[in-house]
C-alpha positions in Angstrom: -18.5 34.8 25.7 -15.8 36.2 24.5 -16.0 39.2 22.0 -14.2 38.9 18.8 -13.7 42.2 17.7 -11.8 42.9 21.2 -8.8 43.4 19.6 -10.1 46.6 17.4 -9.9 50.3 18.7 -13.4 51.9 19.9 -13.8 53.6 16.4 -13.5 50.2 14.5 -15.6 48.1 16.8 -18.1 50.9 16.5 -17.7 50.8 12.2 -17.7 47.2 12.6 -20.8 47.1 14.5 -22.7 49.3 12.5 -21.4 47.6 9.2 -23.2 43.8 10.5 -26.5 45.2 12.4 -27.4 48.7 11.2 -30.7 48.7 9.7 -30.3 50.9 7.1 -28.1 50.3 4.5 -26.4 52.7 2.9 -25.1 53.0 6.6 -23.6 49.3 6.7 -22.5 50.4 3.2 -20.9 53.7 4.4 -18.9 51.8 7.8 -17.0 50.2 5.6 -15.4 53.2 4.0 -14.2 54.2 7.5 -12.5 51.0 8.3 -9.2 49.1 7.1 -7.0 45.9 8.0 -8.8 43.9 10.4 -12.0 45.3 11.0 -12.7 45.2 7.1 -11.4 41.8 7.7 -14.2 40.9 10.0 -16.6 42.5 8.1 -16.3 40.5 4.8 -15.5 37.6 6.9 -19.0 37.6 9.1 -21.6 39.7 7.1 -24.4 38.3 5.0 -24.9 41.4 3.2 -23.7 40.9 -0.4 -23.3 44.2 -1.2 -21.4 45.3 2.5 -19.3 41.8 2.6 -18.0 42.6 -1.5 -17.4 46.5 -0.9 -15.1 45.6 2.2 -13.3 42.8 0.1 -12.9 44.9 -2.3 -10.8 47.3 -0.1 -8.8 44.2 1.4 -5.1 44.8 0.0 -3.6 42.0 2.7 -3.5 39.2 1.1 -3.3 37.3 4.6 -6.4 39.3 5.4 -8.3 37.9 2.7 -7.4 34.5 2.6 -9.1 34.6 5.7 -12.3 35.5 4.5 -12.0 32.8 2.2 -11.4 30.1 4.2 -14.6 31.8 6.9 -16.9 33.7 4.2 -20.7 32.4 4.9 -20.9 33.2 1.0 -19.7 31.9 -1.3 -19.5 34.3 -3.9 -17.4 36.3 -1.5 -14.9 33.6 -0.7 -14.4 33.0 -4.0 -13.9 37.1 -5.3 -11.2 36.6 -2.3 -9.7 34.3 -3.4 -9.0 35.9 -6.8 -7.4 37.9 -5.1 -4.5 35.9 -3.3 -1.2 35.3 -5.3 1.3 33.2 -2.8 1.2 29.9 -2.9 1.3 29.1 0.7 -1.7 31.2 1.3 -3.5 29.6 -1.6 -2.6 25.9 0.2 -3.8 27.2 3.6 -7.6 28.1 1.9 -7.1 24.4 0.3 -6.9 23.2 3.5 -9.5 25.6 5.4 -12.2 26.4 3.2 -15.4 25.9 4.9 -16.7 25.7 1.0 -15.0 22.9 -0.7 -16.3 24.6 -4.1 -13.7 27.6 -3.0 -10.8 25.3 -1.9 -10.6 23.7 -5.6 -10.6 27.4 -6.9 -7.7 28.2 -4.9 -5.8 24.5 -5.7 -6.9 25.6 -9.6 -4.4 29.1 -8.9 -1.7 27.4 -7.4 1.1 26.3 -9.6 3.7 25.5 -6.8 4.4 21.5 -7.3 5.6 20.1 -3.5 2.2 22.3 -2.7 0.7 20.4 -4.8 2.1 17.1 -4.1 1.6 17.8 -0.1 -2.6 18.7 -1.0 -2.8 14.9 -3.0 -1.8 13.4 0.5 -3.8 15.5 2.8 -6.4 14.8 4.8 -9.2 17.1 2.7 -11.9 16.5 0.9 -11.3 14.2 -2.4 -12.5 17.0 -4.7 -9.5 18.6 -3.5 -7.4 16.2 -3.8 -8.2 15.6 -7.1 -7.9 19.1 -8.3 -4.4 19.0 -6.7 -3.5 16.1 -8.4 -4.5 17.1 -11.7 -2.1 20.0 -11.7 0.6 17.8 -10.3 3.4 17.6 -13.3 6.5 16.6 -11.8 7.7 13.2 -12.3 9.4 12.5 -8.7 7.0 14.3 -7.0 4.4 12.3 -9.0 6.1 9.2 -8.5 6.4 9.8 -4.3 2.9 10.5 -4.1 1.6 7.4 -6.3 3.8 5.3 -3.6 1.7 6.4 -0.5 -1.6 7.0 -2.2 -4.4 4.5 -0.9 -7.5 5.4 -3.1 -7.4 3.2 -6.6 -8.9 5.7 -8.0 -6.8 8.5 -7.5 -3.7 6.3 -7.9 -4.9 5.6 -11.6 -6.0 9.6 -11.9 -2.1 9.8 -11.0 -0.5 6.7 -13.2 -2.6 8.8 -16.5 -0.3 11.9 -15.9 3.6 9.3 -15.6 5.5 9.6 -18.6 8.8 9.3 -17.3 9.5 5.9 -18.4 12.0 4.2 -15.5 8.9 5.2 -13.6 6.5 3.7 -16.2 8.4 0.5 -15.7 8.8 0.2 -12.1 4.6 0.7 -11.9 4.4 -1.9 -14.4 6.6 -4.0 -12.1 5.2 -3.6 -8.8 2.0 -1.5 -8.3 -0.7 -2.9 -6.3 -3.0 -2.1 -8.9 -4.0 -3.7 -11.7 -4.8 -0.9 -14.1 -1.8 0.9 -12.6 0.5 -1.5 -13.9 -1.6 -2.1 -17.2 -1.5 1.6 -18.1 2.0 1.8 -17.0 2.7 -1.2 -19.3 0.9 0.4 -22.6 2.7 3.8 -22.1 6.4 2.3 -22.0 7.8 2.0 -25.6 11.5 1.1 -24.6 12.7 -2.1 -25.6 15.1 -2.4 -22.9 12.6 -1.9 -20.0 10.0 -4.3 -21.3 12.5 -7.2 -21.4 13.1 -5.6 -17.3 9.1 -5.5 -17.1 9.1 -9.6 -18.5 11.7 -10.5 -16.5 10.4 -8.6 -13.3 7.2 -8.2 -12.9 5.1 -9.2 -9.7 2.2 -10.0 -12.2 2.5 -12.6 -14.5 -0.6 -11.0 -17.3 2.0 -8.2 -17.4 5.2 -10.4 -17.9 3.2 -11.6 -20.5 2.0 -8.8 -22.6 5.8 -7.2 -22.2 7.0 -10.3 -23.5 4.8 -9.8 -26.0 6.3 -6.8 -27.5 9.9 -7.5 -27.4 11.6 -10.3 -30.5 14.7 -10.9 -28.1 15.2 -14.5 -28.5 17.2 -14.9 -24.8 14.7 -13.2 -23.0 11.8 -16.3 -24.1 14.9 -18.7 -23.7 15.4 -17.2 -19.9 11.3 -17.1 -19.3 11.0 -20.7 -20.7 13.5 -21.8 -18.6 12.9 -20.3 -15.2 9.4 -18.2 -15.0 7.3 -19.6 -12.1 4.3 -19.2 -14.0 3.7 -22.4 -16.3 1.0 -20.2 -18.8 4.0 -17.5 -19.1 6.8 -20.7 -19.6 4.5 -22.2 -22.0 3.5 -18.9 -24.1 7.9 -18.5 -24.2 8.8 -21.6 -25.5 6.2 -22.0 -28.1 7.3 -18.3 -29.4 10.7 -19.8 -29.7 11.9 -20.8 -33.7 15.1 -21.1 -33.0 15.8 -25.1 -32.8 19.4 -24.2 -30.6 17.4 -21.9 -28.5 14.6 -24.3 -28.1 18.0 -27.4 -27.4 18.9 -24.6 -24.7 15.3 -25.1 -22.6 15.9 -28.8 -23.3 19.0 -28.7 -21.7 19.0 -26.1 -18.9 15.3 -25.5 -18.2 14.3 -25.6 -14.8 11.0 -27.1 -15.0 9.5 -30.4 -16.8 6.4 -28.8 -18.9 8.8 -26.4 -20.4 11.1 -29.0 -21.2 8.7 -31.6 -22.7 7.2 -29.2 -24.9 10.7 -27.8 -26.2 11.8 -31.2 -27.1 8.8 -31.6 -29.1 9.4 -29.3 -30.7 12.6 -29.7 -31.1 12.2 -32.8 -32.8 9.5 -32.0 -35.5 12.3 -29.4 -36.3 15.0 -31.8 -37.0 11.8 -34.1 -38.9 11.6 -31.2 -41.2 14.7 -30.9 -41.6 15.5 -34.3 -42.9 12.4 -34.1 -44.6 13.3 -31.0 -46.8 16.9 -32.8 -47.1 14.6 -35.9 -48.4 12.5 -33.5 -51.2 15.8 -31.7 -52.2 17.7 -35.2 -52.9 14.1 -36.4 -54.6 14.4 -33.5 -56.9 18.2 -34.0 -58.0 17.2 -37.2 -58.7 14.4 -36.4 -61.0 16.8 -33.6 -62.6 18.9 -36.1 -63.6 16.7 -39.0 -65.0 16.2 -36.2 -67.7 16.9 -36.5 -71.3 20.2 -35.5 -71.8 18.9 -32.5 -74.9 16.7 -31.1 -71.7 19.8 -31.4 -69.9 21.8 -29.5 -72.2 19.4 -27.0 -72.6 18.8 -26.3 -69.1 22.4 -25.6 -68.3 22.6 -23.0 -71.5 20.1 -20.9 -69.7 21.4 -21.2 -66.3 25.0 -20.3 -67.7 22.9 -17.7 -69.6 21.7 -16.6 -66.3 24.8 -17.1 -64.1 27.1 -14.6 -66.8 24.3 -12.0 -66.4 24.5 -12.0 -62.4 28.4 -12.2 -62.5 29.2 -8.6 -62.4 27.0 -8.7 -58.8 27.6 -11.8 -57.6 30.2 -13.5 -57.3 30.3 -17.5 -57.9 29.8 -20.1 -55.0 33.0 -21.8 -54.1 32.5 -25.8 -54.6 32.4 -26.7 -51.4 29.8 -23.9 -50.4 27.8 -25.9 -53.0 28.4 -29.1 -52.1 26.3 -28.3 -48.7 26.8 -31.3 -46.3 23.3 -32.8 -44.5 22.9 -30.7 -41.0 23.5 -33.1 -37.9 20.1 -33.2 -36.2 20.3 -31.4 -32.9 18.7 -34.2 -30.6 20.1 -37.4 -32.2 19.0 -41.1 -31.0 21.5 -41.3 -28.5 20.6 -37.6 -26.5 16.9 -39.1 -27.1 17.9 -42.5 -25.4 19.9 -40.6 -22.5 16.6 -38.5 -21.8 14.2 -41.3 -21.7 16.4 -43.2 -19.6 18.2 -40.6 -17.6 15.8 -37.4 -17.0 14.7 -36.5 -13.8 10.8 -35.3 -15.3 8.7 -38.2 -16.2 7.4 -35.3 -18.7 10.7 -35.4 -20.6 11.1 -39.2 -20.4 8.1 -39.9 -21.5 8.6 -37.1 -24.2 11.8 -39.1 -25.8 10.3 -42.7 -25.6 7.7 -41.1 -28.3 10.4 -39.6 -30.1 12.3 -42.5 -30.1 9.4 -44.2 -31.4 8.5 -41.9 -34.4 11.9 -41.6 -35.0 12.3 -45.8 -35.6 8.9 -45.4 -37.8 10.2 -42.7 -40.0 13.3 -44.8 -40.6 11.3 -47.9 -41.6 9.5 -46.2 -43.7 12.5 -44.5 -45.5 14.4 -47.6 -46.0 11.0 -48.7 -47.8 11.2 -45.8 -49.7 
């Protein structure tokens, strides 16, 4: 067997000796005062005297030397007054690493500040607890960003996604992470309106397509997601958010698949109903305007000219033909409604027009026995 304190002079193996198996001692106690470097070293390093092990860490200046005794100390109360005592970095990631005491490895990954150190601990093959105290002291953004792309345990990958706040990061987790509360908390962090509408548009998972959509009001977005989204509850949830009849004509025209399309026209058609519906209560009420008494008449106009010279020096008079307002066109008239039921390629949207077709007949018969 070969002896490890070889490599000391005669006087220090001697100190050495004396300091780990004397029986008194105050003369383990007093070896140590004779010795430096290496056979202190060894001393700290191997003895399971408290008092001996402390007094010859406490003369330790190397801090190479006592990151040793760190990483082999059979106490830990010694390994950890070592490591107190070691300032680089690179010595601090080697007790990480090496600690026989994994209580004295997170103590030295809790004194290092150094961020690739950091970042190269959260991938190595150590203990979790270590891993974990690395990657809560793990700030940067790209660093943070590399490691969440090679990390396998969920739970440190969400441990990582909490500390992100670098929002084109933010939105690429939200995209594409394998993990659903990953992309989730990615997704509630992000407050740019530009990168939701990328997260809608993009994203792998179509729960998170749908809560970006969610919060963002941009009309072409829903008209794009209505129209080509391969997920019917995310195409559904975009055209019914549409109120824009020309938007909602759009999905009608150019939408890629038949739900989509049927519901659009439906809709699409009870806005032109209430269109000519309010076109039908406004003529009802000119009507009744002028079946007045001509006195009411008269009076009535004094207090709108009353009115109207009061507002002039704001706003300016309507030109006659502004208020002669023409009836809007509907924007799926019976012939676009006989083209689709005859013409479409979805039975959806064929079957869609026919009933349109139908109330529309209806709600002219019933008009013309108005």
């Amino acid at each position: 067997m070969s002896n490890p304190i070889s490599h000391l002079s005669e006087a220090d193996q001697a100190l050495v000796t004396t300091a780990l198996s004397h029986g008194d001692a105050a003369a383990r106690l007093r070896a140590t005062k004779g010795t430096s470097g290496a056979a202190l070293c060894h001393i700290a390093a191997s003895s399971t005297d408290n008092a001996v092990a402390k007094a010859a860490v406490k003369r330790l200046s190397s801090e190479d030397e006592l990151a040793q005794v760190a990483c082999r100390a059979p106490l830990r109360s010694l390994a950890q007054q070592a490591v107190g005592k070691v300032r680089q970095p690179e010595l601090l990631a080697r007790i990480a690493r090496q600690a026989r005491d994994m209580v004295v490895a997170k103590t030295a990954v809790k004194r290092l500040s150094d961020q690739p150190l950091l970042a190269a601990l959260a991938l190595a093959e150590v203990a979790p607890l270590v891993r974990r105290a690395a990657l809560k002291r793990l700030n940067d953004q790209q660093l943070l960003r590399q490691v969440l792309s090679q990390l396998d345990s969920d739970d440190e990958r969400t441990l990582t996604a909490r500390k992100v706040t670098d929002p084109l990061v933010l939105a690429e987790l939200a995209c594409s992470d394998n993990n659903a509360d990953t992309r989730q908390q990615a997704l509630d962090k992000l407050q740019d309106e530009a990168l939701l509408t990328k997260v809608a548009r993009q994203a792998q998972a179509a729960d998170i397509r749908l809560a970006a959509l969610a919060r963002v009001r941009d009309g072409r977005l829903r008209v794009t997601l209505a129209q080509h989204d391969a997920d019917a509850g995310v195409r559904r949830v975009a055209v019914e958010s549409l109120r824009s009849p020309r938007l909602l004509k759009e999905v009608v025209d150019a939408g890629e698949y038949a739900d989509v399309r049927a519901v659009a026209l439906t809709r699409l058609v009870a806005a032109d109903k209430e269109a000519q519906a309010q076109e039908k209560r406004a003529t009802a009420a000119a009507a009744r305007a002028n079946a007045q008494p001509k006195a009411h008449q008269k009076k009535r106009r004094r207090r709108r000219r009353t009115a109207a010279e009061a507002a002039a020096t704001t706003h300016p008079a309507p030109s006659p033909k502004a208020a002669a307002q023409q009836p809007a066109a509907p924007l799926v008239d019976d012939a676009q409604l006989r083209a689709l039921a005859q013409h479409d390629a979805a039975p959806e949207v064929r079957a869609q027009a026919l009933r349109a077709l139908d109330e529309q007949a209806a709600y002219a018969r019933a008009a013309l026995q108005d």
